[in-house]
N, C-alpha and C positions, 0 to 999 in steps of 0.2 A: 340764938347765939349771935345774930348781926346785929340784934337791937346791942344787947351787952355787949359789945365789942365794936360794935359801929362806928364809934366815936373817938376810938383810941388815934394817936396819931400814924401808929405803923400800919392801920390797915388802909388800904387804897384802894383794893380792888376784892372780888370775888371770884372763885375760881368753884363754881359750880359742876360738878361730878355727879352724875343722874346714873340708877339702874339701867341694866340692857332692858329696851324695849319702852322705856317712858319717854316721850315726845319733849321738846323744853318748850314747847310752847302749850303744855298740859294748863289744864288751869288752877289744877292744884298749888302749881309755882305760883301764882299770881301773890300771894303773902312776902315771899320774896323780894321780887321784884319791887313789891310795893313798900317795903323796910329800903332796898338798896337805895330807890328814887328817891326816898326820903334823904336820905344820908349820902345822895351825888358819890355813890358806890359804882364802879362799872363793873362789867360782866369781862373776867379774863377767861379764856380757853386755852388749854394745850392738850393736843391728841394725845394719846397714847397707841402704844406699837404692841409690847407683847403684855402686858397685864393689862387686867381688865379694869374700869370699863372697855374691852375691844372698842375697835374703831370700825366703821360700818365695813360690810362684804368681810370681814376677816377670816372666814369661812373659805373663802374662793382665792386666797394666796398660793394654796396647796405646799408651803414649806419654804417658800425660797425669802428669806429673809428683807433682800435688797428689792425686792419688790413691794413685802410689805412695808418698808421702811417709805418707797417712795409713792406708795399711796394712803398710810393710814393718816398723817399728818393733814394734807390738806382736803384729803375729801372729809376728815371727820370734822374738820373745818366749815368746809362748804355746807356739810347739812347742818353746821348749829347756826352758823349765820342766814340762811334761807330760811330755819323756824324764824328765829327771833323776828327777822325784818317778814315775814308773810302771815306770822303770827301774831304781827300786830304788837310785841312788845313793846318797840321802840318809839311806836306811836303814845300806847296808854301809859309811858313811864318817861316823860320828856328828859329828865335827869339822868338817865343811863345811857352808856357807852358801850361796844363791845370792842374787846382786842385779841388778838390772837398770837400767841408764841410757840415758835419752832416749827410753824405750818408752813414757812416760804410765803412772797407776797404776788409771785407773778401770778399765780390764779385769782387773782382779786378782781382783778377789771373783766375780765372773761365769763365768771361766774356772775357778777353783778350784770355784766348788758344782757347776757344770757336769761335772769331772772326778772330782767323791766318786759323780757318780750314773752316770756312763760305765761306771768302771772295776769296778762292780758289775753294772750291765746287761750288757756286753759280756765277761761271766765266761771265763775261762780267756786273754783276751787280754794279762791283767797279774799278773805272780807277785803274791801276798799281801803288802799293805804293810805296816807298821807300824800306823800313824795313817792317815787319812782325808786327802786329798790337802790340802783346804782347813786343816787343823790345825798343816800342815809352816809356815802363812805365821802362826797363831795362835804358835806356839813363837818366832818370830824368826830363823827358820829362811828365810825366803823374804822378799825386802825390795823396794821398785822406790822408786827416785830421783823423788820429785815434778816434773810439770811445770807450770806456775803458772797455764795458762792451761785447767786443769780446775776450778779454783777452789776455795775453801772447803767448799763443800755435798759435791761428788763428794768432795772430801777424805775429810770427815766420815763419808760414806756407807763408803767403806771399811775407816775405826777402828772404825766400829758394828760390823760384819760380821765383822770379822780380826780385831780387837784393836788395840792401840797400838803394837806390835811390829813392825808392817811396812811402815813408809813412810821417808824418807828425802829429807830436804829436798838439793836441787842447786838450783845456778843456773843451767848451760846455758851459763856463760860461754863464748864470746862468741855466741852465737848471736841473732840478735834476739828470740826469745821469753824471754829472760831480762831484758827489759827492766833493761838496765846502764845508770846503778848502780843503779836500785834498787829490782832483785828480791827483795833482804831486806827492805826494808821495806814491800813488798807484801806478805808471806808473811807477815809481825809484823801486819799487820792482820785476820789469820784467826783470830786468839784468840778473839773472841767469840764465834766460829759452833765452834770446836775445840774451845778449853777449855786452860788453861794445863798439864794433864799431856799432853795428845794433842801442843801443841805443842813441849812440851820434849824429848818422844821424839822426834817426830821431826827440830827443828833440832838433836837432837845427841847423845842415847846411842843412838840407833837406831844411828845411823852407829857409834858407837864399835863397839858390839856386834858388827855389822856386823864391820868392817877387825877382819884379825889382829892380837892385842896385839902390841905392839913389849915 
């Protein structure tokens, strides 16, 4: 299906949905990955909350809604991005991206330093990467969709630490956290605490960067 359709101008990205219990760094995917890098396709992710695929631990919520809501998003997060970068995708497929939507971006630098100092202590668990897991999200290589209601400062906190390369303004339309209309013009008021290059990356060549050229 991505060969036939790979080439159109609407597709940009891929939004890969895997069985419970299949790893994405399986190497059955390797076919994949290997069409997308062809075709400078990236890899999109968005969790999901109550239908399935579940989002990891879903089991251990016990019911209360606003709890799974503020875990299944970025920890189902966290483990696709720790296959892909420990599984060695990101190496053997130089062409692909990955980005994530509706995860929030403040766990991005936390899980990244956290995973440069795993995949050293926990020696033999992970083939030899390239770069240093945190580096893949310095390159442009690893991107997440802001979500507005982390605000300015957590913004800020993670162009210090990555770089200006890996964030990505969204509005979430329609959901209420997108405050419509006017989530742009709340996010236009981050300049002072950003800076007008962090801002212009991310309202808009991140994302170019980001989606496959047409």
């Amino acid at each position: 299906e991505i060969k036939s359709r790979g080439k159109e101008p609407w597709a940009s990205c891929v939004w890969v949905s895997l069985p419970e219990g299949m790893p994405i760094d399986d190497p059955k995917l390797d076919p994949i990955w290997a069409v997308m890098n062809d075709y400078h396709l990236p890899i999109m992710h968005h969790s999901f909350f109550y239908e399935p695929p579940y989002f990891p631990g879903y089991r251990d919520i016990w019911g209360n809604a606003a709890i799974a809501r503020t875990a299944a998003h970025p920890w189902g997060a966290q483990r696709m991005l720790a296959y892909v970068i420990a599984g060695g995708i990101l190496d053997r497929f130089p062409n692909i991206r990955i980005g994530f939507a509706e995860t929030g971006h403040g766990w991005l630098p936390n899980w990244l330093l956290r995973l440069d100092s795993q995949v050293n202590y926990v020696k033999g668990s992970v083939k030899p990467l390239k770069h240093k897991p945190s580096d893949y999200a310095r390159q442009g290589r690893v991107l997440c969709a802001i979500e507005t209601h982390e605000g300015p400062e957590m913004t800020k906190a993670v162009m210090d630490i990555l770089g200006k390369e890996c964030l990505m303004y969204a509005s979430d339309f329609p959901h209420p956290e997108c405050d419509w209309p006017h989530s742009v013009d709340n996010v236009l008021k981050w300049s002072n605490v950003i800076g007008d290059a962090g801002m212009k990356a991310m309202l808009g060549t991140n994302a170019d960067r980001y989606m496959r050229p047409v």
